[in-house]
C-alpha positions in Angstrom: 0.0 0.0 0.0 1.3 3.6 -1.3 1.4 6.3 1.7 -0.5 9.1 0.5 1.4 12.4 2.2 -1.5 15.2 2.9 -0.2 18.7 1.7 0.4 21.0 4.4 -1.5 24.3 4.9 0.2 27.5 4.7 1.5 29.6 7.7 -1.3 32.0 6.8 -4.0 29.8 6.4 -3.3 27.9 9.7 -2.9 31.3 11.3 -6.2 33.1 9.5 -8.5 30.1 11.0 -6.4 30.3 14.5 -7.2 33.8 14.6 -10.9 33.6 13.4 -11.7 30.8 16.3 -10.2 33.1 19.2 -12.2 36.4 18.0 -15.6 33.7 17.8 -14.3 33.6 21.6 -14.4 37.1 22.0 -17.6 37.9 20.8 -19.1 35.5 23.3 -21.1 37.4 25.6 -19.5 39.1 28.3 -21.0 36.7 31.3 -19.8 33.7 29.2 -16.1 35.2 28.9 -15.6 35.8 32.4 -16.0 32.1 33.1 -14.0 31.0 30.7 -11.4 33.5 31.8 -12.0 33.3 35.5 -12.3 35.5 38.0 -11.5 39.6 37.7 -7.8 39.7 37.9 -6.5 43.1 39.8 -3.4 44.6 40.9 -2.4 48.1 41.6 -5.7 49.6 42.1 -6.1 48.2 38.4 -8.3 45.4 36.2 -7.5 43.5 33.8 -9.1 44.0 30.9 -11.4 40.8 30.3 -10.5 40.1 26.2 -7.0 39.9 27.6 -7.1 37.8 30.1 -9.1 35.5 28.2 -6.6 35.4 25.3 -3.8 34.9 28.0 -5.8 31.8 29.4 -5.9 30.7 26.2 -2.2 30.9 25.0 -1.6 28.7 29.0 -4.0 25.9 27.8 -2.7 25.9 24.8 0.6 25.6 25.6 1.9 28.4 23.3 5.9 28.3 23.3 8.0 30.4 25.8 9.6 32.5 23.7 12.8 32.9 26.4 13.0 29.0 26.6 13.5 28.3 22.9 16.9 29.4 20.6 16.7 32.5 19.3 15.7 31.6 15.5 12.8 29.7 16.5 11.9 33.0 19.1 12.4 34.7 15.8 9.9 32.7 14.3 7.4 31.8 17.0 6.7 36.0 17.4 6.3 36.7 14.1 3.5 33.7 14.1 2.1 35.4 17.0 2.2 38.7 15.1 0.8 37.7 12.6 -2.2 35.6 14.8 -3.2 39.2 16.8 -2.3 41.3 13.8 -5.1 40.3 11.1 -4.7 41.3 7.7 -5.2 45.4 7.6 -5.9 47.5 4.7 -3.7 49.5 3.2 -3.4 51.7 0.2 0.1 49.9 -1.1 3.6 48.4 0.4 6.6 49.3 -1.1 10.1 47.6 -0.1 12.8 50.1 0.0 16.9 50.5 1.2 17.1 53.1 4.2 20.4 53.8 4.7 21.6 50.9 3.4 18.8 49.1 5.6 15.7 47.0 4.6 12.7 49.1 4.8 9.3 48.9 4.2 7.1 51.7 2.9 3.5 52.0 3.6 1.2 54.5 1.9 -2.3 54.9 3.0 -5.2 55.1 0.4 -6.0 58.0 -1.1 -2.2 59.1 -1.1 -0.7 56.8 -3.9 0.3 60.0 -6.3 1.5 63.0 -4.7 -0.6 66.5 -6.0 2.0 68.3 -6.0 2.2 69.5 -2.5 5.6 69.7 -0.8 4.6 66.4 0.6 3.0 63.7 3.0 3.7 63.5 6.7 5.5 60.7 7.3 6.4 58.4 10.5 9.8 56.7 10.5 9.1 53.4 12.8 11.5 50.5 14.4 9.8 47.6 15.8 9.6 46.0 19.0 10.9 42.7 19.9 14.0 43.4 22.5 16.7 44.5 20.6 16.6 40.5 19.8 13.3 39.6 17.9 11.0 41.5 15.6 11.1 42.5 12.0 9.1 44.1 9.4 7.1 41.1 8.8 6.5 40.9 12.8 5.2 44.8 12.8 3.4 44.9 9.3 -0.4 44.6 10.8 0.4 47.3 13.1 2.4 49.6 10.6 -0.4 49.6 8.1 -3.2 50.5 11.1 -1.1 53.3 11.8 -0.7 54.5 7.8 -4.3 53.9 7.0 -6.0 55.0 10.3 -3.4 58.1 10.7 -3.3 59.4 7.0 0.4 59.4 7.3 3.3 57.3 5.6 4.9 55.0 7.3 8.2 54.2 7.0 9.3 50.8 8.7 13.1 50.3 9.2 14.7 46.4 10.2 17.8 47.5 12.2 20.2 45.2 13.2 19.6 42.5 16.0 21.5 41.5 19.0 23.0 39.0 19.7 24.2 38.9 16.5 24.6 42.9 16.7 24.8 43.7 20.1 24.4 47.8 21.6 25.3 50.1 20.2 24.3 48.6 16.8 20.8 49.2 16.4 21.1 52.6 18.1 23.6 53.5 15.5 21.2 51.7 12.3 18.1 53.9 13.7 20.0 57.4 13.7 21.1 56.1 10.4 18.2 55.5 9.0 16.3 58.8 10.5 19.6 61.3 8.4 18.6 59.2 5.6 15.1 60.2 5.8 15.8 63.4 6.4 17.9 63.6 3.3 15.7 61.7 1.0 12.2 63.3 2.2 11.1 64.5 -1.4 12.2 60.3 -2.6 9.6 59.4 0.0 6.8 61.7 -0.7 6.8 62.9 2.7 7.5 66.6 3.9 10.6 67.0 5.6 9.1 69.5 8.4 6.3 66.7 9.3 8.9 63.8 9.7 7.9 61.8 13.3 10.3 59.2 14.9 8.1 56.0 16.4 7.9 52.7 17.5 7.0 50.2 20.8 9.0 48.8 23.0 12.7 48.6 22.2 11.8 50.0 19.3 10.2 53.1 21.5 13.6 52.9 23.1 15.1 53.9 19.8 13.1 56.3 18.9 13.4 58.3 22.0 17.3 57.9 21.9 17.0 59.2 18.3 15.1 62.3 18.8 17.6 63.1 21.6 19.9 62.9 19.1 18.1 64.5 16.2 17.7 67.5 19.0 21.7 67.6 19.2 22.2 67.6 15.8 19.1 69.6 14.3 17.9 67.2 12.3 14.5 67.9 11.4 12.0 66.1 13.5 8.4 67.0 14.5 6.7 64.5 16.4 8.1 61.3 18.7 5.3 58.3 19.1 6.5 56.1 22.1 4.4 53.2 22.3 5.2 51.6 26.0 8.9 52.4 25.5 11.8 51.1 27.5 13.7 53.6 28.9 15.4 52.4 31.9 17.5 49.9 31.6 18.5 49.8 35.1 14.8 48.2 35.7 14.2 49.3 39.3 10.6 50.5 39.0 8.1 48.7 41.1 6.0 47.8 37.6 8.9 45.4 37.1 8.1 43.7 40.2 4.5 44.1 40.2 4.2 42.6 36.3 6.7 40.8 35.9 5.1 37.3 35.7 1.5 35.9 33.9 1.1 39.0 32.0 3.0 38.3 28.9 6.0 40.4 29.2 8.2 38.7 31.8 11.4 39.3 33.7 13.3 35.8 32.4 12.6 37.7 28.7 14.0 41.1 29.8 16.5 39.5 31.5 17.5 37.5 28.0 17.5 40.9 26.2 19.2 42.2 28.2 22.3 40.3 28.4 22.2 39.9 24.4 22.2 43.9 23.6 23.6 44.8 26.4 26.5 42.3 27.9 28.6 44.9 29.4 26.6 46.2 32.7 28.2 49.5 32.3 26.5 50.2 29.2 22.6 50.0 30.7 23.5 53.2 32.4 24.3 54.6 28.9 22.1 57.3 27.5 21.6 55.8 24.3 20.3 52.7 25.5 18.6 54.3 28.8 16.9 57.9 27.6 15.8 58.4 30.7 19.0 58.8 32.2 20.2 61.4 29.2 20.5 65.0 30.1 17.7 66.6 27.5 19.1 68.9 25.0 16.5 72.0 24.0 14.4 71.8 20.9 13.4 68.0 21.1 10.1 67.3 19.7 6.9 66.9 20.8 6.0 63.5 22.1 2.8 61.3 22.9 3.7 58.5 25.0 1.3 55.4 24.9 1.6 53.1 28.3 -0.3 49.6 29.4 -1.6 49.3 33.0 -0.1 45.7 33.5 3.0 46.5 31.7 6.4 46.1 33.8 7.7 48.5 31.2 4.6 51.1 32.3 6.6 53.4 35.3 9.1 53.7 33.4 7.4 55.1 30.1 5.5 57.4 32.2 8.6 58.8 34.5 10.3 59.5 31.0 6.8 61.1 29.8 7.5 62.9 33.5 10.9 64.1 32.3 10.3 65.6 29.1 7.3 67.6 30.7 9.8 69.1 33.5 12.1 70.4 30.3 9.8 72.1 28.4 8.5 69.1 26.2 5.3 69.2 24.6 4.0 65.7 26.1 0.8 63.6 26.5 0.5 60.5 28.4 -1.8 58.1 27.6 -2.4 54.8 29.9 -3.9 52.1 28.5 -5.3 50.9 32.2 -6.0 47.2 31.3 -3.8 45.9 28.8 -0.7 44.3 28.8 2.8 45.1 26.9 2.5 44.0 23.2 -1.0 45.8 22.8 -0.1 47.5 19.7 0.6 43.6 17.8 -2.9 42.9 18.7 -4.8 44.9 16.3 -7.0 42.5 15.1 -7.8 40.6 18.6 -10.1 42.2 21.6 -12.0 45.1 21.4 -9.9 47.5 23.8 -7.0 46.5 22.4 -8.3 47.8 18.4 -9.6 50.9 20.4 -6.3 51.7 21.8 -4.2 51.6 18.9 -6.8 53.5 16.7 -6.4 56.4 19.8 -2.2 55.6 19.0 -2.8 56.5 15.4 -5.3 59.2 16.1 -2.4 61.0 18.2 0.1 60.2 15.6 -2.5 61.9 12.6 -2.7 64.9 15.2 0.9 65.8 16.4 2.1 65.6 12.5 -0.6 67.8 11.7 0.4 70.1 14.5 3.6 70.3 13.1 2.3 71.8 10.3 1.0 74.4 12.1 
């Protein structure tokens, strides 16, 4: 008797009917989520928001992969699945693969924008991805760059920087500077308008952007707006979110730990500016920021002591809090109701401080 080998179904397939059955889930009614989820979960005066804590239930029954147990190319791997689970497939007016200072990029132009009218050009957001300095690309961030383009009006400009521990500090420090002279330079290539030029990105990628618009500040480079999506900015961890989050709510202190000693794996360089902005002296003239945060975040006191910081210099700053989500919000576009809501009111800030710059 032959064996008859079954074909096996594509990434996206498997991950389009993974997606579908946890958002049938989610539009349960609310009573019949709570006991699936379990009881309210609170900490710090703060509840967990109930999508959320369903979804994390789910991932611990189903045994989803610890992404600081397994080598690094298959944590590669296993977040951009996840990505691409919580991320959906969003609309976009059109993609276009580009070379940012000698860097793979990723251009996205929202509908409605596809031919320029002759203006002096599109505001445009320069982003680098999340992931720890370790993990991420632009396949892991392409749900959430497209929300942004689309729901913002604005291009956005996607940059893959070198990773550790391949690359370790200050490598993708140095690629993201890089890449925001190159902008700068090559505005009119991009369609975008060099006086509306915004530096973004969550996470480590946050992290960059707010060491890069110090920077740009030093150097007057041209930059109008800085979107920090639950940045790190401390790398000295000693905030009592750390402690308070550090376990069952997806970012954990065994992964930070990881990062850590990949990017950074001399201890004198977490003190370092670059890598910690909220140790940097401020210089005068940085741009104005809007600085997104998640309740049950261990990165959240430290996002919000740098939001603190660049109020007390004479930064134009808003905080938001995101009260019951978790780090990684923004990658979950597609999945929970107050997790879509909070990164449309990400984009809606974006749309508004590039348009203020125009002001």
């Amino acid at each position: 008797m032959t064996a008859v080998s079954l074909p096996t179904r594509p990434a996206a397939v498997v991950a389009a009917a993974r997606r579908a059955s946890v958002a049938a889930l989610l539009r349960l009614p609310e009573p019949v989520k709570r006991r699936l989820a379990g009881p309210p979960v609170r900490v710090d005066g703060l509840e967990l928001d109930l999508d959320t804590q369903l979804v994390l239930r789910l991932r611990r029954l189903a045994r989803e992969p610890v992404v600081e147990d397994l080598p690094i190319a298959h944590g590669r791997a296993v977040l951009r699945a996840q990505a691409a689970l919580a991320g959906g497939d969003q609309p976009i007016g059109a993609v276009r693969p580009c070379r940012v200072a000698d860097l793979p990029g990723r251009l996205y132009v929202p509908s409605g924008r596809l031919v320029q009218d002759g203006g002096d050009g599109d505001p445009l957001l320069v982003f680098f991805h999340g992931g720890g300095w370790l993990y991420g690309d632009l396949d892991s961030h392409d749900p959430l760059c497209r929300f942004l383009a689309e729901r913002a009006g604005v291009r956005v400009l996607s940059v893959a920087y070198r990773l550790a521990p391949e690359h370790p500090f200050p490598a993708a420090y140095d690629d993201a500077l890089a890449a925001l002279e190159w902008v700068s330079a090559n505005a009119g290539w991009l369609g975008a308008d060099v006086r509306r030029i915004g530096v973004g990105g969550d996470s480590a990628g946050g992290n960059l952007a707010a060491a890069v618009a110090i920077e740009a500040a030093r150097r007057e480079i041209p930059l109008a707006f800085q979107l920090l999506v639950y940045p790190a900015t401390d790398m000295t961890r000693g905030s009592a979110s750390h402690r308070l989050f550090g376990q069952g709510f997806y970012l954990t202190t065994e992964f930070m730990d990881g990062v850590a000693a990949h990017y950074l794996p001399v201890e004198e360089q977490r003190t370092d500016p670059a890598a910690s902005p909220l140790l940097a002296d401020l210089p005068a003239g940085l741009a104005p920021a809007y600085v997104a945060t998640a309740g049950f975040d261990p990165l959240r006191d430290e996002g919000e002591a740098y939001a603190a910081k660049l109020a007390d210099a004479g930064v134009p700053v808003r905080v938001r809090r995101f009260d019951g989500l978790i780090h990684g919000f923004a990658n979950w576009v597609a999945l929970g109701a107050s997790n879509t809501a909070a990164v449309a009111e990400v984009a809606d800030a974006l749309a508004s401080g590039l348009a203020e710059a125009d002001t």
